[in-house]
KEKE-3310 file (N, C-alpha, C; in steps of 0.2 Angstrom, whole numbers, plus 5000, padded with zeros to 4 digits):
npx = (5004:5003:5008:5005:4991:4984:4981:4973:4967:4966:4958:4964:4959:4947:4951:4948:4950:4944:4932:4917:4905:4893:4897:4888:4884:4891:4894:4888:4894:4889:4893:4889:4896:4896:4891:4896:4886:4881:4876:4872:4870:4865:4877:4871:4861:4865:4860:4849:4854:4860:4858:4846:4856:4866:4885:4893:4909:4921:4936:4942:4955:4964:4969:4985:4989:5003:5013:5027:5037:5051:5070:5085:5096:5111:5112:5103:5093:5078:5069:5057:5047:5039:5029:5031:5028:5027:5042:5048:5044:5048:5054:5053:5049:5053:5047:5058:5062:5072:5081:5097:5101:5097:5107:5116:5113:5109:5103:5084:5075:5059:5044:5052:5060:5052:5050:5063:5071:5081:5092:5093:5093:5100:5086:5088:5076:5078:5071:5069:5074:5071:5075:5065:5063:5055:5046:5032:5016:5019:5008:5000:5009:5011:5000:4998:5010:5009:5002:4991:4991:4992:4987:5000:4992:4982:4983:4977:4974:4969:4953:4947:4954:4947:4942:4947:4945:4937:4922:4921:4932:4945:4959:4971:4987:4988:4996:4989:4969:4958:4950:4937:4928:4927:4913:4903:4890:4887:4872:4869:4875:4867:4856:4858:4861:4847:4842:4845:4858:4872:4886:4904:4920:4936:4954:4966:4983:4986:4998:5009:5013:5004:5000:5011:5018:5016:5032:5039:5038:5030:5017:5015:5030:5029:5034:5024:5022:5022:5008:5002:4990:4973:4964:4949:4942:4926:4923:4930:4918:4906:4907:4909:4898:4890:4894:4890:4876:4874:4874:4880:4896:4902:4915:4921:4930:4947:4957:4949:4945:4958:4963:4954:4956:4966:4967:4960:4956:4962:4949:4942:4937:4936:4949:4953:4965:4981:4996:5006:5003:5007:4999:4997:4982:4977:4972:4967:4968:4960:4945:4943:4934:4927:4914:4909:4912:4914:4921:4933:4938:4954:4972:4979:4987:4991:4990:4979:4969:4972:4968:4953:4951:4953:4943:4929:4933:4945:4942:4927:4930:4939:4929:4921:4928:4931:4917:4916:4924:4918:4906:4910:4915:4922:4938:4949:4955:4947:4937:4923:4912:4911:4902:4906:4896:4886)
npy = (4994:5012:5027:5036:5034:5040:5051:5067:5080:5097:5112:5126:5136:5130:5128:5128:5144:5153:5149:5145:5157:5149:5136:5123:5124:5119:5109:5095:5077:5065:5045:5031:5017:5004:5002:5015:5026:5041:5057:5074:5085:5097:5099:5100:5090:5078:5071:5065:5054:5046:5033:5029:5021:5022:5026:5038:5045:5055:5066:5074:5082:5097:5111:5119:5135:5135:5140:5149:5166:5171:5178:5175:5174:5180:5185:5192:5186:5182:5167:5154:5143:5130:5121:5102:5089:5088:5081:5080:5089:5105:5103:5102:5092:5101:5110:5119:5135:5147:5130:5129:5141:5135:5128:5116:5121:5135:5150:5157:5172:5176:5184:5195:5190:5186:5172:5158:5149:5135:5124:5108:5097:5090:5081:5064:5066:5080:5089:5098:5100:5107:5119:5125:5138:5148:5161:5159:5152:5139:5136:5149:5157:5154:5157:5169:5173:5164:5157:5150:5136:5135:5126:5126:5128:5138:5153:5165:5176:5170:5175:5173:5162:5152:5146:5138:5125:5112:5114:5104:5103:5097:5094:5099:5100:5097:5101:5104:5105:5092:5090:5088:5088:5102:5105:5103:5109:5117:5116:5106:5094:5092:5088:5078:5068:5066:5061:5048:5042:5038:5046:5045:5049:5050:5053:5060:5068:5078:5078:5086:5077:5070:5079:5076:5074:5057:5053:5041:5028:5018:5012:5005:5006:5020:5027:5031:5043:5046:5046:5053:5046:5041:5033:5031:5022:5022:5028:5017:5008:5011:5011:4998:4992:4996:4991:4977:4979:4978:4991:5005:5012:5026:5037:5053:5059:5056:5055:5050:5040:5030:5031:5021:5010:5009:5006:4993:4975:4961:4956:4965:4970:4986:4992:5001:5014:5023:5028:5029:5030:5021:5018:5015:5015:5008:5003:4986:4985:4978:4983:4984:4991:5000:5008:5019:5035:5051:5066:5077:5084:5077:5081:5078:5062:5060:5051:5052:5052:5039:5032:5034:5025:5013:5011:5013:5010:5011:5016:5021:5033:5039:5044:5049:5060:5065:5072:5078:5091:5095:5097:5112:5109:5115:5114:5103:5109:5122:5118:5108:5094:5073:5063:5045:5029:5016)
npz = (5000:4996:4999:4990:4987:4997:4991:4987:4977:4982:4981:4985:4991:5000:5009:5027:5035:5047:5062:5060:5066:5074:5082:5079:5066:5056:5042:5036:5031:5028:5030:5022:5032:5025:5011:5006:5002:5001:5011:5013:5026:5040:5055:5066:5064:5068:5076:5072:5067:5079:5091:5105:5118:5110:5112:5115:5111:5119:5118:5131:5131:5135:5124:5126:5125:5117:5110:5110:5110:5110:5114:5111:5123:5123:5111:5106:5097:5087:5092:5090:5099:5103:5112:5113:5123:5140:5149:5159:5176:5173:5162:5143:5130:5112:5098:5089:5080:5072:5072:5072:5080:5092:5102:5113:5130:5126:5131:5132:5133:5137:5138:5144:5152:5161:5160:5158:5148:5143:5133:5135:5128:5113:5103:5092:5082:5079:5087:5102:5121:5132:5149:5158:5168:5182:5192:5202:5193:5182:5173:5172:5169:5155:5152:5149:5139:5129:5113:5105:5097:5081:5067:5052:5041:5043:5041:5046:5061:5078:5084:5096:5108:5113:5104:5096:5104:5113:5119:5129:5136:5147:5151:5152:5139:5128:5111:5099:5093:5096:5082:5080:5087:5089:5082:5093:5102:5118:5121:5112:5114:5127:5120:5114:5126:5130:5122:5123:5123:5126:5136:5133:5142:5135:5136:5128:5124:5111:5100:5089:5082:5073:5063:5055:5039:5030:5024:5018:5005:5007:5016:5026:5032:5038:5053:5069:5080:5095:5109:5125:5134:5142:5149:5158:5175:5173:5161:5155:5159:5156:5141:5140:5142:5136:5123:5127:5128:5114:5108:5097:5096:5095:5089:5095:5086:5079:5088:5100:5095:5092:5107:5111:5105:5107:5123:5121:5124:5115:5113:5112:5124:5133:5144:5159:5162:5158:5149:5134:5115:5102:5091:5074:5061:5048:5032:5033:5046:5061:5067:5086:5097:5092:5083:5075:5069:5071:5062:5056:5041:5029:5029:5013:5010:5021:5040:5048:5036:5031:5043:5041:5030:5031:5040:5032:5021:5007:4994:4996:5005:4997:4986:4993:4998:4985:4981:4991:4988:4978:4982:4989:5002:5019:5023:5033:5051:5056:5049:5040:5044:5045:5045:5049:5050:5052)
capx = (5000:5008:5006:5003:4984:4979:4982:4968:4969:4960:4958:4969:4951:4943:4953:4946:4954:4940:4928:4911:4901:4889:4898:4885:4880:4894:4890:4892:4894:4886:4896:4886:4902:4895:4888:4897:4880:4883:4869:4872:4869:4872:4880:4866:4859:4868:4854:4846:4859:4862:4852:4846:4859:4874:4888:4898:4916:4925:4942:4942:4959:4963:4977:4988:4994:5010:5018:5032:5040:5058:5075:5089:5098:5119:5111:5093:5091:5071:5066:5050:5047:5032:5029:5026:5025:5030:5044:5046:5039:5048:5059:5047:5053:5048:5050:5061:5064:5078:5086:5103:5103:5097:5110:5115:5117:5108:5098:5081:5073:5052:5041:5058:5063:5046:5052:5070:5072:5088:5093:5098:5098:5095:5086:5088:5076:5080:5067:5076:5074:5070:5071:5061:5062:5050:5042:5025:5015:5019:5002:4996:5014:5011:4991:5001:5015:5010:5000:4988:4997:4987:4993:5000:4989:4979:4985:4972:4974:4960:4950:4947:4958:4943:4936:4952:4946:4931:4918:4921:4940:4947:4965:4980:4991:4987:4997:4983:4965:4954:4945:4929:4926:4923:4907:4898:4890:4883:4864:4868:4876:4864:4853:4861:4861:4841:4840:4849:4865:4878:4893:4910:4924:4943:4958:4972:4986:4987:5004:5011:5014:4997:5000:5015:5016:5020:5037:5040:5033:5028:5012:5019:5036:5029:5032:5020:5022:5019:5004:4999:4981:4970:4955:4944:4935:4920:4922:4927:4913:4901:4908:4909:4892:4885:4893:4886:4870:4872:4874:4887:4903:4903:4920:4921:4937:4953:4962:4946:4947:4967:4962:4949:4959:4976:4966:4956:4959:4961:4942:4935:4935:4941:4953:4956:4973:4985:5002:5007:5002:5009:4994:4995:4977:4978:4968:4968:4967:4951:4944:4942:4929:4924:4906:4907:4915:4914:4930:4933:4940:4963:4976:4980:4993:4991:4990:4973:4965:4970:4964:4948:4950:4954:4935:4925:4937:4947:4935:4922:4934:4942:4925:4917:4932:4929:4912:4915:4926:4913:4902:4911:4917:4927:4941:4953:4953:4939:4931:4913:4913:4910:4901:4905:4892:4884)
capy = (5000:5017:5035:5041:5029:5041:5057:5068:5086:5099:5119:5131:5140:5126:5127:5135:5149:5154:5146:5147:5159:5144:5131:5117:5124:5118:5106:5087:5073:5056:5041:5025:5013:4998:5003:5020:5029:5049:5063:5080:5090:5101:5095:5099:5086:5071:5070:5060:5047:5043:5032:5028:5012:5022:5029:5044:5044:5062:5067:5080:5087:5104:5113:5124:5142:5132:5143:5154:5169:5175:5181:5171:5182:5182:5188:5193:5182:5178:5162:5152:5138:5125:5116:5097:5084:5089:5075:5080:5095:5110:5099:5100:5091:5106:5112:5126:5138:5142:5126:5130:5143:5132:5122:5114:5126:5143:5151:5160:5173:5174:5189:5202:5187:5181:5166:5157:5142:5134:5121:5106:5090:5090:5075:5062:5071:5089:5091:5103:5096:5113:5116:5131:5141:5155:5163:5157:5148:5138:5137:5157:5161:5151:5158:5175:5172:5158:5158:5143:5133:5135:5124:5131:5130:5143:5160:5171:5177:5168:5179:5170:5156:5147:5141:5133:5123:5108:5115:5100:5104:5097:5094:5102:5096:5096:5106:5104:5104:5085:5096:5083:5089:5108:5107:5104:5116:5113:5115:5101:5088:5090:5086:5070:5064:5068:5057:5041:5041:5040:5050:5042:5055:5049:5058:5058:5074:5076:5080:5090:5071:5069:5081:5077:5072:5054:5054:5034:5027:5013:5016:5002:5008:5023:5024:5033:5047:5043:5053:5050:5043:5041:5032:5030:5017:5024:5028:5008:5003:5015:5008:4991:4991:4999:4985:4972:4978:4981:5000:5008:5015:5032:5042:5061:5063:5051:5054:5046:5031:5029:5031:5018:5006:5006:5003:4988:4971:4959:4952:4971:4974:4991:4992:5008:5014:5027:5024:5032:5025:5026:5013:5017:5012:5011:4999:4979:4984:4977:4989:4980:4993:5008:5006:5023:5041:5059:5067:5082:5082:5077:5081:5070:5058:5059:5046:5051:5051:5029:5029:5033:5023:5008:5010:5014:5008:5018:5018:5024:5037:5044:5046:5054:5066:5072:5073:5086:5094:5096:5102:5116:5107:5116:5109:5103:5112:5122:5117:5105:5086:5067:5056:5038:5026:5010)
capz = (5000:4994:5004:4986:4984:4999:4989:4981:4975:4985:4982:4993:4996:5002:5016:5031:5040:5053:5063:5061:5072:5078:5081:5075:5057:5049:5037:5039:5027:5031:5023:5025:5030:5021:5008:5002:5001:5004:5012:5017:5030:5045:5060:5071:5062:5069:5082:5068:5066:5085:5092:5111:5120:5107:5116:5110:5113:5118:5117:5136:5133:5133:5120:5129:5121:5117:5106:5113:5105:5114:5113:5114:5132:5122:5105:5106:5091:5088:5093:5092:5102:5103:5116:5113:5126:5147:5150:5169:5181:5170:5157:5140:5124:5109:5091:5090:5074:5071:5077:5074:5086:5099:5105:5120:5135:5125:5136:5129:5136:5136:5143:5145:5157:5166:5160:5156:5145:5144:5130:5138:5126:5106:5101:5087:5076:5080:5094:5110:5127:5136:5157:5158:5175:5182:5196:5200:5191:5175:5168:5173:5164:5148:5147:5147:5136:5127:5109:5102:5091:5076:5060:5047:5036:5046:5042:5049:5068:5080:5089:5102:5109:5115:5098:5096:5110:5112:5124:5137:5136:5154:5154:5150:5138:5120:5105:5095:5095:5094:5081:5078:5094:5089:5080:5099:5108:5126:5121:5106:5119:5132:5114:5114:5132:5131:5116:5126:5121:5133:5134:5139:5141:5139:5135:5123:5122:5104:5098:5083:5077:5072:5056:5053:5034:5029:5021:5018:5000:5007:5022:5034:5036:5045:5063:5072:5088:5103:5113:5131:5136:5150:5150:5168:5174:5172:5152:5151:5162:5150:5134:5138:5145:5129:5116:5129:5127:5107:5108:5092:5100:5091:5093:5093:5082:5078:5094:5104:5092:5093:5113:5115:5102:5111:5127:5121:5124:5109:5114:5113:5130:5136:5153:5160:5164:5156:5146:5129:5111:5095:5086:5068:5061:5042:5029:5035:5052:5063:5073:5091:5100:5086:5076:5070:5069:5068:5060:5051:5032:5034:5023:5008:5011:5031:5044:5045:5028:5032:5048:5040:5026:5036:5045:5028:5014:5004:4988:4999:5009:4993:4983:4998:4998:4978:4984:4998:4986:4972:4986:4991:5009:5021:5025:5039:5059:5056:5043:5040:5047:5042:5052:5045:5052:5049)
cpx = (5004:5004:5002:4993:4981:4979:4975:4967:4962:4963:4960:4962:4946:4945:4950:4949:4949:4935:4922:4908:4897:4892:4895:4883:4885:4890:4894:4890:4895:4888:4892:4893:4903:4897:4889:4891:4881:4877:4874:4868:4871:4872:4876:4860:4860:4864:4848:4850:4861:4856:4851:4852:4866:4877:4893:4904:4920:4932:4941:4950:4959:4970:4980:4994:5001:5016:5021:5035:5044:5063:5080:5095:5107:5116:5105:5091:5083:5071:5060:5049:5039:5032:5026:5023:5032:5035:5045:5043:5041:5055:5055:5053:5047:5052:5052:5064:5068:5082:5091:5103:5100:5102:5110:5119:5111:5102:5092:5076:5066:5049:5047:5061:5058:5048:5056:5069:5080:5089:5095:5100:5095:5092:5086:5083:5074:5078:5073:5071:5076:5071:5070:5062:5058:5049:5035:5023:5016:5015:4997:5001:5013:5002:4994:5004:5012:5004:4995:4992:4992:4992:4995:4997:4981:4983:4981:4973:4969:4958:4949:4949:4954:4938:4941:4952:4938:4926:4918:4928:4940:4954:4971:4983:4994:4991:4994:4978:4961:4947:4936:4924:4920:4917:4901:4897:4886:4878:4866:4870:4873:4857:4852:4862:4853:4837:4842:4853:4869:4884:4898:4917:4933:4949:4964:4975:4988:4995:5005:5012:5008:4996:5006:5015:5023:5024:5040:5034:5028:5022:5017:5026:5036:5028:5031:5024:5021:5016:5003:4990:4980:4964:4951:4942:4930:4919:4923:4923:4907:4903:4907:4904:4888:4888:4890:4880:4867:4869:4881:4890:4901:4910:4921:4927:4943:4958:4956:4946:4954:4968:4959:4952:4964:4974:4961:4960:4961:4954:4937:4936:4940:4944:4954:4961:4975:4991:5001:5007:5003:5004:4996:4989:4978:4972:4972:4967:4959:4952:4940:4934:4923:4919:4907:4913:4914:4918:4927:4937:4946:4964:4977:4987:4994:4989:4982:4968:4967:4969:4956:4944:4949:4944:4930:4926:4939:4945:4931:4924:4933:4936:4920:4921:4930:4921:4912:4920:4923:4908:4902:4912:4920:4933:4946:4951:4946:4933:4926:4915:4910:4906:4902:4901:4890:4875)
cpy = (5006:5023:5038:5039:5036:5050:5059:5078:5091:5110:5122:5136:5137:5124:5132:5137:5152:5150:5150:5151:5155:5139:5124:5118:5123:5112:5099:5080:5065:5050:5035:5019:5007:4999:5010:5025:5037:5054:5067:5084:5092:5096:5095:5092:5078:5068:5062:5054:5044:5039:5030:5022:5015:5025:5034:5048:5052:5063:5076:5083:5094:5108:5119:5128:5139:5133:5151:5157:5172:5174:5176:5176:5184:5187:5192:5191:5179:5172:5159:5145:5135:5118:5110:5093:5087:5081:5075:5087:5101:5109:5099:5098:5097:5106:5118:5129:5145:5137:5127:5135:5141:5126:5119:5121:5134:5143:5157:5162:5173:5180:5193:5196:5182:5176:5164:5150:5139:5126:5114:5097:5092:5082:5072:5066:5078:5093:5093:5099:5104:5114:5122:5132:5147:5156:5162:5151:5145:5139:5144:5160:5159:5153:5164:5174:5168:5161:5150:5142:5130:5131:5128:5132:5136:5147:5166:5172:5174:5172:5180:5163:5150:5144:5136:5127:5119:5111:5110:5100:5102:5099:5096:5099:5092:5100:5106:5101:5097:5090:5094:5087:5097:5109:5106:5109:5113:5111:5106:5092:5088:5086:5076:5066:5063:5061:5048:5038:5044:5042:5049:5046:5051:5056:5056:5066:5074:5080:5083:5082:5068:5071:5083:5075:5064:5052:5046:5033:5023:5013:5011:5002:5014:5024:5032:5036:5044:5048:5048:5050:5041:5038:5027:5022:5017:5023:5019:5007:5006:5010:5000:4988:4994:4994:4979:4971:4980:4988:5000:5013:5022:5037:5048:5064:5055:5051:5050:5037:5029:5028:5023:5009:5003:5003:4996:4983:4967:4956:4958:4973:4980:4990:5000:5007:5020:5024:5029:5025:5030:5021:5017:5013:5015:5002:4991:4980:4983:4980:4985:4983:4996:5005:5011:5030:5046:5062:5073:5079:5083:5080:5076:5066:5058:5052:5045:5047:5040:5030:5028:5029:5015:5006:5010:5011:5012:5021:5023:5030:5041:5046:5052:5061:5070:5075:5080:5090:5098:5101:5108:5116:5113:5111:5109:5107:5114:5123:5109:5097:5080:5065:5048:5034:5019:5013)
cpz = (5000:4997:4997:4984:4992:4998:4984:4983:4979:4986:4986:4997:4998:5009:5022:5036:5044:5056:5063:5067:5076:5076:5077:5069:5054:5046:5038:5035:5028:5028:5026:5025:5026:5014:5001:5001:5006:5005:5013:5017:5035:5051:5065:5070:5063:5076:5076:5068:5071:5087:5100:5112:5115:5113:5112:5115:5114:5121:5123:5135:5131:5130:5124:5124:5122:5113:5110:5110:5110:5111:5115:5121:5129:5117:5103:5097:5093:5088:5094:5097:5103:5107:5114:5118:5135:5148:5158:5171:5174:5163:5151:5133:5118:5102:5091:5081:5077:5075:5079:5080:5094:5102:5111:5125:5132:5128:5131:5134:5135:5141:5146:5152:5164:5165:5156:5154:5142:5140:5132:5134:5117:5103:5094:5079:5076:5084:5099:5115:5129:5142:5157:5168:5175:5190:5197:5197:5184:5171:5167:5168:5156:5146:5146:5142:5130:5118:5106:5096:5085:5068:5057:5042:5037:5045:5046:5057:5071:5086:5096:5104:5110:5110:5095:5103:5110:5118:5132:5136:5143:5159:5150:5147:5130:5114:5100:5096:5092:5089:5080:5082:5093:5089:5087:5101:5116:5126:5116:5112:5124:5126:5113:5118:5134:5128:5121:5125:5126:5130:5137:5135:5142:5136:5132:5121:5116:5104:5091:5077:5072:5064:5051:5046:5033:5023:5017:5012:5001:5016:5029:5035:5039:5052:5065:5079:5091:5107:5120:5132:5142:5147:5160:5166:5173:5164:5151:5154:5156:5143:5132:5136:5136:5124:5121:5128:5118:5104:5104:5099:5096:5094:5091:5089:5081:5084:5098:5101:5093:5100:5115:5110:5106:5118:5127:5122:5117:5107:5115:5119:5132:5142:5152:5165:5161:5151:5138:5123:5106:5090:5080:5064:5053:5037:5030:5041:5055:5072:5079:5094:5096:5083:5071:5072:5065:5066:5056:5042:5033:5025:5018:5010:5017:5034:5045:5042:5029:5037:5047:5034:5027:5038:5038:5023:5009:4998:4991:5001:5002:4988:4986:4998:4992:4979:4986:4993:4982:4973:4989:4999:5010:5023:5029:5048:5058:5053:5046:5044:5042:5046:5047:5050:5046:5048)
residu = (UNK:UNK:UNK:UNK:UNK:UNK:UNK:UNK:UNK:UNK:UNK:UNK:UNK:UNK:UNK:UNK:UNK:UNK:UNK:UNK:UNK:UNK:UNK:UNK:UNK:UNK:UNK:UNK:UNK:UNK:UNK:UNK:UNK:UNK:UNK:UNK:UNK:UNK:UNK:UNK:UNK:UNK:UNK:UNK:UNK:UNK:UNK:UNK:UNK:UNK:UNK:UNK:UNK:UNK:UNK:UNK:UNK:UNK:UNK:UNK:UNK:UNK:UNK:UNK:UNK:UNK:UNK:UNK:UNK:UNK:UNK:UNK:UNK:UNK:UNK:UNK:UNK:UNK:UNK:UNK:UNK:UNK:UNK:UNK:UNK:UNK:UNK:UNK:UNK:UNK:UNK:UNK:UNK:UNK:UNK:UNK:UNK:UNK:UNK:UNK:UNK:UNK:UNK:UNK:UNK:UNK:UNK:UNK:UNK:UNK:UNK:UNK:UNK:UNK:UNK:UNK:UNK:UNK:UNK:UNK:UNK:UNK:UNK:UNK:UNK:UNK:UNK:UNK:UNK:UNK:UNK:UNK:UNK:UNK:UNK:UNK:UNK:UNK:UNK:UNK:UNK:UNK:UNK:UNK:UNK:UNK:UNK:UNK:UNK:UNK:UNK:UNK:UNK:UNK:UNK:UNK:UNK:UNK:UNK:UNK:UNK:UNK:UNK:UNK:UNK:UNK:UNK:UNK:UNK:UNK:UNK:UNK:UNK:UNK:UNK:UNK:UNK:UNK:UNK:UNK:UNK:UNK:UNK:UNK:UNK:UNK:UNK:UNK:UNK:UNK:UNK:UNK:UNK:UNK:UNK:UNK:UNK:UNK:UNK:UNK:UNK:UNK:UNK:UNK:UNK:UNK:UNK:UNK:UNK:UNK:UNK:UNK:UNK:UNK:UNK:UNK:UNK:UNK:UNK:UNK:UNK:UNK:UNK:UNK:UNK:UNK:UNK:UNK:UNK:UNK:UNK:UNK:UNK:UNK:UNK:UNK:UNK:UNK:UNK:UNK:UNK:UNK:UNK:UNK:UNK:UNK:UNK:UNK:UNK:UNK:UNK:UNK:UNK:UNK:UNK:UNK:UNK:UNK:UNK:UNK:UNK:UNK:UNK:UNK:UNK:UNK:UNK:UNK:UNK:UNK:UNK:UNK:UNK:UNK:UNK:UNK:UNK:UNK:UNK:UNK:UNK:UNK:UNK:UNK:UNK:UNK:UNK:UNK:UNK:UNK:UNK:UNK:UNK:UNK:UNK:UNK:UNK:UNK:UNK:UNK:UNK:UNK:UNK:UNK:UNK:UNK:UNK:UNK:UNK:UNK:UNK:UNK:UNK:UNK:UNK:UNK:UNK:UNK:UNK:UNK:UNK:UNK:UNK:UNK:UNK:UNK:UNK:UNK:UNK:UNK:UNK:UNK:UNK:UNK:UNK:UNK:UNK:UNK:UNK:UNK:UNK:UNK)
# end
């Protein structure tokens, strides 16, 4: 299987640079997984498609303003820095622009010195090993300092940092947003608890790995990030409980599927626990918990575009995409959605 079978051409203004004013009217593209069979409509509309005894899977973390812009303290050279993943208390591994002048030892200053970050290992692929020191608190100084780490294919400033952010956001710790998630609003998920569909909340820190593009001709020689995950006992007693009693798993995006995969057994059943997963889910893989999923529209050639090809089939996947293309989609962060369903 070749990276280039998950490629398909898609207009530069079809990309979306703002988020809608009401979160749930973007527009949402119904694939039937068997069957290939395509509707659309809006996203408030997914109340039709759910039904009492499903369960619906959500990704509670929350993206931290993880973009840093300071001085280096010998040269006052700019530097950008991106936080990816906390390895201890104030230790963070990060992407820094310009690398070269991040060596080991260069000290970079942040806020005229609120806060001092200090180079201290360079890893294999080019990732800094940062030890950040401050006064206070780390999380009040990085809501100060700090910038949402908006892809690049986002150009537009965003208004408000909190639409980059899923309405059940909980936990600290994401450089990017689970964006499936966006199109909720409060009233809509109280919508869907009314209806009889249960809601089981785990957690997955997505990483900048997630979009990264892959570089390998051949799909199964890419190796995969590694993100940290949580899942309660609760959400697996919810989950279990709902394929026992012949209720669809439904996952609010591709980090809660990649969440609820890694923690499955090989018999289905969830365990709750913690630990870091680099699963790559691409076509041939058998999805242990997952019925269905909501997801936004990916890059071409992404990890992605087969995670969801894997689940529908990639005929089905890639004709849906000319589709949403024909139709004038939006597409990526915060653009329109899919739902795949049986």
């Amino acid at each position: 299987m070749k990276t280039s079978d998950f490629y398909y051409d898609l207009p530069k203004e079809l990309i979306a640079q703002d988020p809608l004013e009401d979160r749930s009217s973007s527009r949402l593209l119904v694939l039937g997984k068997e069957d290939g069979s395509i509707e659309h409509r809006h996203f408030r509309d997914i109340l039709t498609y759910l039904k009492p005894g499903d369960c619906l899977v959500l990704n509670n973390t929350r993206v931290i303003p993880a973009r840093l812009y300071g001085k280096k303290e010998d040269t006052g050279a700019l530097i950008e820095v991106l936080l990816l993943t906390r390895r201890e208390d104030n230790v963070w591994e990060t992407l820094v622009k310009p690398g070269k002048k991040a060596r080991i030892g260069a000290r970079i200053s942040f806020g005229d010195g609120l806060l001092i970050g200090e180079v201290v290992d360079v890893l294999e692929e080019g990732n800094r090993l940062i030890r950040f020191t401050y006064q206070g608190i780390f999380e009040e100084i990085l809501d100060q300092l700090g910038q949402m780490p908006l892809p690049p294919y986002i150009t537009h400033e965003l208004k408000d940092k909190n639409r980059y952010q899923t309405v059940y956001a909980k936990y600290d710790g994401s450089a990017a947003a689970p964006t499936a998630g966006l199109h909720f609003t409060p009233e809509l998920l109280e919508q869907v608890k009314e209806l009889g569909v249960k809601i089981a909340e785990v957690t997955l820190h997505v990483g900048l790995g997630t979009f990264r593009p892959v570089k390998v001709e051949n799909v199964a020689d890419h190796h995969m990030h590694s993100e940290f995950y949580m899942v309660s006992q609760e959400a697996a007693d919810l989950i279990n409980e709902t394929k026992a009693l012949g209720g669809r798993v439904i996952c609010v995006g591709t980090t809660s599927c990649r969440t609820i995969e890694s923690a499955a057994a090989e018999d289905g059943t969830l365990k709750a626990g913690s630990g870091w997963t680099d699963i790559f889910i691409y076509p041939g893989y058998q999805f242990k918990v997952l019925d269905g999923l909501i997801t936004n529209f990916h890059l071409p050639e992404s990890t992605l575009m087969m995670l969801v090809s894997a689940l529908a089939g990639k005929e089905h996947i890639m004709a849906a995409y000319q589709e949403a293309v024909k139709e004038r989609y939006r597409f990526f962060s915060f653009g329109d959605a899919m739902l795949i369903v049986s």
